[in-house]
N, C-alpha and C positions, 0 to 999 in steps of 0.2 A: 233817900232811897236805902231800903236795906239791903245789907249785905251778903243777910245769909242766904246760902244757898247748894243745894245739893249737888255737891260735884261731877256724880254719875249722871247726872241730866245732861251735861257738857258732850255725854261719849256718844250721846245720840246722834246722828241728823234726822233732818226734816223725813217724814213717813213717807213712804215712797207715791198716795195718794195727794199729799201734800205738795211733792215735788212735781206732779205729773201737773197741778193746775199751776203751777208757778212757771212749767217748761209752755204752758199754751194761753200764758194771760193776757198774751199781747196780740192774738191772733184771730181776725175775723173769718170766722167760714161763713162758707155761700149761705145766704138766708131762703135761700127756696130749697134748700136739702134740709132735711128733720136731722138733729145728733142724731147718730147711734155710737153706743155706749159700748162697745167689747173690751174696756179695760177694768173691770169690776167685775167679781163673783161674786153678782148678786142676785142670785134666780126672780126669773121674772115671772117664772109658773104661777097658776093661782093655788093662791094656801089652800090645801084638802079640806074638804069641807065638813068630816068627821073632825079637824083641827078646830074649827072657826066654830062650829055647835058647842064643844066642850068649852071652850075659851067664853063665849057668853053668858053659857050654861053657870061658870064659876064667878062672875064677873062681882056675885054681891058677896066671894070669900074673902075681899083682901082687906079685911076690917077689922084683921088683927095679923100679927109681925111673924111672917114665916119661920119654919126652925131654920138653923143653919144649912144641917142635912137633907133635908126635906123629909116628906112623908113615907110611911113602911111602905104606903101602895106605890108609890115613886120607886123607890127601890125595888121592890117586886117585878115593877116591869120592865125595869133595864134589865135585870138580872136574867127576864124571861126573855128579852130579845137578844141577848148575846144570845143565851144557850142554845136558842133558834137559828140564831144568824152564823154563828163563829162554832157549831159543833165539830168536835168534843169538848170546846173548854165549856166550863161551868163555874156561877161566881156567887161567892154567898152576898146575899141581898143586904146584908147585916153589915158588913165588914170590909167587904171587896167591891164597892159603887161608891159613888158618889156625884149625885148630881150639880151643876154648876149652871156659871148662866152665861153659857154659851162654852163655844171653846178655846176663845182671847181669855176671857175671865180664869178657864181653869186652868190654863198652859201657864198663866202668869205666877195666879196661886198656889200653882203647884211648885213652879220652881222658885217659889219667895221664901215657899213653906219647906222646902225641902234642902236646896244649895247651905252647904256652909260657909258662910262669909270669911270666916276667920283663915281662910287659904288661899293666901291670898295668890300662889301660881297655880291657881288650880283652871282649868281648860272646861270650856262646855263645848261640844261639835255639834255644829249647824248645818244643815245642809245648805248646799252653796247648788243651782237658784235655789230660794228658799222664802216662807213665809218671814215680814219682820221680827213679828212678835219673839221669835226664838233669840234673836239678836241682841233684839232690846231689853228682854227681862235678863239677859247673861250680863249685862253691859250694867245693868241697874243695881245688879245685885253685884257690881266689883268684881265679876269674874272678866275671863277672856275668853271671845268667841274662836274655837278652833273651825275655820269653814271647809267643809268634805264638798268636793265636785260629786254630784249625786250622778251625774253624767258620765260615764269615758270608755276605756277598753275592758272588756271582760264582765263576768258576774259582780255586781256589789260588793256580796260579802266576800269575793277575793280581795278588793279595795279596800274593804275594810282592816284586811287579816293583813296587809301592808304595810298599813302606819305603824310607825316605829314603836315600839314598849314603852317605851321615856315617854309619849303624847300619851298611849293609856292609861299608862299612872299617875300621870297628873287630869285624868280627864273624871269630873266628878258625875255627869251627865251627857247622853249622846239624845239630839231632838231627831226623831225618824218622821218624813211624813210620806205615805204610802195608802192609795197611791198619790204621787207627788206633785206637789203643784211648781211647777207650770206643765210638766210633760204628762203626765199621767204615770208613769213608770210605778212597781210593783214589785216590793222583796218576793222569794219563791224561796220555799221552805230552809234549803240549802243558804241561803244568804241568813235566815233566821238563827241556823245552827251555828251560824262562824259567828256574828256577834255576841248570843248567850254567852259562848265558850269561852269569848275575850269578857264577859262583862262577868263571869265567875272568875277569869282571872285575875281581874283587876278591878271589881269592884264599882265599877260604875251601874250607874243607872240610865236607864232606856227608856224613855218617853214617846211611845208612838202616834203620830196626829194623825187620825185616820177618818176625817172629815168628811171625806170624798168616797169613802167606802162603796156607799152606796149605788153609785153613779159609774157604769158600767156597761157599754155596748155589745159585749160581744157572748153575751149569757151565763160568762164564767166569773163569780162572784171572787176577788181578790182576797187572798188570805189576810188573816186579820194576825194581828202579833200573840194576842193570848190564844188562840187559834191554834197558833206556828207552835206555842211553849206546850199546850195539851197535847197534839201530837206527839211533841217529843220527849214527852211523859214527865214535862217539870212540874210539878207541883205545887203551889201556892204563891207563885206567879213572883218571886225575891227577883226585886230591885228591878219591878218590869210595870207598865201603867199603859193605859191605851185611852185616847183620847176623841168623842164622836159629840157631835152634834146634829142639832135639825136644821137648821140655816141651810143645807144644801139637800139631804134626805127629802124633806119634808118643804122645802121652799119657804122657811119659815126662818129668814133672817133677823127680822125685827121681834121676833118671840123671844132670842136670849136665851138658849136651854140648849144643852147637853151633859154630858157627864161624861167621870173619868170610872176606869175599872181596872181591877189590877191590884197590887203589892198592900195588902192590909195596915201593914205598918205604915206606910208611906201617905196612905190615902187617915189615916187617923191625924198624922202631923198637917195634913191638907187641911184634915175639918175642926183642926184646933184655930188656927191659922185664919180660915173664916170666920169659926166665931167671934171673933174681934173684928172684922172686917166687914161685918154686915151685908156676907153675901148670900142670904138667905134666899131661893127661888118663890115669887109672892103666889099665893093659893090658885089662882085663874090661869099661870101660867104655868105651873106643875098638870092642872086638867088637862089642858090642850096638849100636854107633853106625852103625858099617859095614853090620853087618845093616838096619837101620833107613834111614837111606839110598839103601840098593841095592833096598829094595823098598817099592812103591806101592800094593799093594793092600789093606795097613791102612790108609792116606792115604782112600782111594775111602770103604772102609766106615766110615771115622771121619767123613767128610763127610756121610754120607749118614744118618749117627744124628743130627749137627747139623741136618739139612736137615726132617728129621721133628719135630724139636724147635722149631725156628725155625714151623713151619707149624701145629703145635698150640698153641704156648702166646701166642705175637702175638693169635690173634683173640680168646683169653680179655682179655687183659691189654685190648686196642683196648677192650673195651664200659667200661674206665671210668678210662683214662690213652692219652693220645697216643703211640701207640708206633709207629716205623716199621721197618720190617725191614732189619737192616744190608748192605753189598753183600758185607763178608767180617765171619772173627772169632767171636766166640762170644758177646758183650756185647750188651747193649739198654740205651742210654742214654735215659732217661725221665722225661718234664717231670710232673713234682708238684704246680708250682704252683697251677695250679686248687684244688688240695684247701685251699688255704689256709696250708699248714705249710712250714716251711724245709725241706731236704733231712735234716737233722740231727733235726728234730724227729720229721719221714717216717719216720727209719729210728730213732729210740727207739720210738714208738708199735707201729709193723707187728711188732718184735722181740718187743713187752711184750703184745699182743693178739694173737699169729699165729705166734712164736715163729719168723720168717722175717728171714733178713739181707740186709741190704743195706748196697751204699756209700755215702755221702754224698757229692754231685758235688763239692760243695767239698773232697774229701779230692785229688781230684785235679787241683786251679786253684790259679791265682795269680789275685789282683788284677791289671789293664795298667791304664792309664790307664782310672782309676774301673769297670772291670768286670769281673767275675768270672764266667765264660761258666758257672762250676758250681754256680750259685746256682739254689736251683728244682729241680736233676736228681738221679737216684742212678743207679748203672750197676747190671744185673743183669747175671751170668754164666751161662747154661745148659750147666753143664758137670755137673751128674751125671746121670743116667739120667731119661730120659723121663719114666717115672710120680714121681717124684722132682720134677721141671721142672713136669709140670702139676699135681701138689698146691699146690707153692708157688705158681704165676700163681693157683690156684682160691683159698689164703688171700690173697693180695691182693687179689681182687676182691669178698671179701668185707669184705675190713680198708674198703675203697675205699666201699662201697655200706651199711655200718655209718656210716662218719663222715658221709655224705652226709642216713640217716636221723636220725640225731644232728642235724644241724647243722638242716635242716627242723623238726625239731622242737622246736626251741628258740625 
């Protein structure tokens, strides 16, 4: 057996997908209930159908090896949908995009390409719940995960403007995802201001994941971070990068596209970094990207299947879990506690009587100093189809108001 082997692979654990089918492998649900699946954001919408034309349309391009960076019309249209989506910023198509394939691929990239190794106390802040990726690529690249409660009293960026000097100087990078998975939650311009302020004083860089952007109920489009910097009249966007894909826009998970935009320097050390890594986006799926992109009116009708969902399935869930409606996103993050059971326990039980999945909130925390913000919660997804969405809130609330007769009865 050999022995070599990469040490930072060690600082990992199991993916929090991983651990969910490890926490339910021994558990038979009822076979006359169908799964339903709310612990995956994985839009069940159907791909837009201007997506699925282009994508065929290109299907006899990929007969020779994509560029790294993709094509000028690739870049032209991201560039023309920020300056659509996020006015007043504006991004040269040249210098400031860069497409990727997906937004795992480019958050990893970005920070393989960017962290310097050689520091070695140097801090990267995760948000804490938080997607893993952010975790794992700080952990891979030998740094240390500093984890921020994205949750608690007061405005963010007062939390922010908090932590001690000593953690921002040692902080090479801060991951923001906004809005936030699992709660939906949303910086507002003022929480923008306090972190620039701290990231001119100390030099760090700002990664924004703004995946979920799009996905929005209440008609008020969430501020986007180069957005936030054009307002406030920053200029060429130093030491700042914004992270988007179609997997949740566009319901187009399995397509692997999106792109990063942002810091000109930082995004060149990115697409150096790919060219060795062969992560070129191949010609059929740049098409469908471009299609996808250029139009909005899948975006509208995909909002508005979320918005019918968010508004039937909350009042089931409210009669017997604290549930409150997120400002963006697709998630319902939801406190269990009452019921008595860990988040773990929550979601063995509701699987094994209701044949219904959920995450475990600890799948997506760290411990900080003695606490663990995902203890007590599970996040649910409403991402497949309506009558789908309120079966499963209707077996929760039975799973909910069974243990409640149990428990009285004992």
């Amino acid at each position: 057996m050999t022995s070599a082997r990469n040490p930072y692979i060690d600082r990992l654990g199991p993916y929090p997908m991983v651990r969910m089918a490890r926490l339910l492998s021994d558990i038979n649900p009822p076979a006359d209930k169908p799964l339903i699946r709310f612990s995956i954001g994985e839009p069940k919408h159907a791909l837009p159908q201007v997506l699925v034309d282009a994508l065929a349309g290109a299907a006899g391009k990929v007969n020779a090896y994509p560029p790294s960076r993709g094509s000028d019309a690739m870049h032209r249209s991201i560039a023309n949908w920020v300056e659509r989506r996020f006015a007043p910023a504006r991004v040269d198509p040249r210098s400031e995009v860069l497409p990727v394939n997906g937004a795992r691929e480019g958050l990893f990239s970005f920070a393989e390409a960017v962290l310097d190794k050689t520091r070695a106390d140097s801090l990267v802040i995760c948000p804490n719940p938080g997607y893993a990726v952010y975790d794992g690529v700080t952990k891979l690249s030998g740094l240390t995960p500093r984890y921020f409660a994205t949750h608690g009293d007061g405005p963010v960026g007062e939390r922010y403007a908090a932590i001690p000097a000593e953690i921002w100087r040692r902080t090479q990078m801060i991951f923001v995802c906004t809005p936030d998975n699992p709660r939906g939650d949303t910086l507002a311009l003022d929480d923008w201001r306090t972190l620039f302020r701290l990231s001119d004083e100390h030099g760090f860089i700002i990664a924004a994941d703004e995946c979920y952007s799009e996905i929005y109920v209440n008609g008020v489009a969430p501020l986007g971070a180069l957005q936030a910097a054009a307002q406030l009249g920053r200029a060429g966007y130093e030491r700042l990068v914004a992270f988007f894909s179609l997997s949740k826009r566009s319901n187009a998970t399995g397509l692997r596209s999106g792109f990063i935009a942002g810091d000109a320097a930082l995004l060149q050390q990115t697409e150096q970094f790919r060219s060795y890594n062969g992560g070129g986006m191949n010609q059929a799926v740049e098409a469908a990207s471009i299609a996808a992109w250029d139009d909005e009116a899948h975006v509208q009708a995909n909002r508005e299947r979320y918005r019918r969902k968010f508004e039937k399935v909350i009042p089931l869930l409210q009669s017997v879990l604290p549930v409150q409606e997120p400002r963006a996103g697709f998630f319902l993050w939801v406190d269990v506690r009452h019921t008595g059971m860990s988040d773990e326990a929550f979601a063995r039980a509701l699987m094994a009587e209701e044949h219904v999945q959920v995450l475990p909130g600890t799948y997506l925390t760290h411990e900080c100093e003695g606490v663990d913000p995902g203890i007590g919660y599970v996040r649910l997804a409403l991402v497949a189809d309506e009558g789908e969405c309120m079966e499963g809130a209707r077996r929760i609330v039975r799973f909910c108001e069974n243990r409640k007769s149990r428990a009285q009865a004992a």
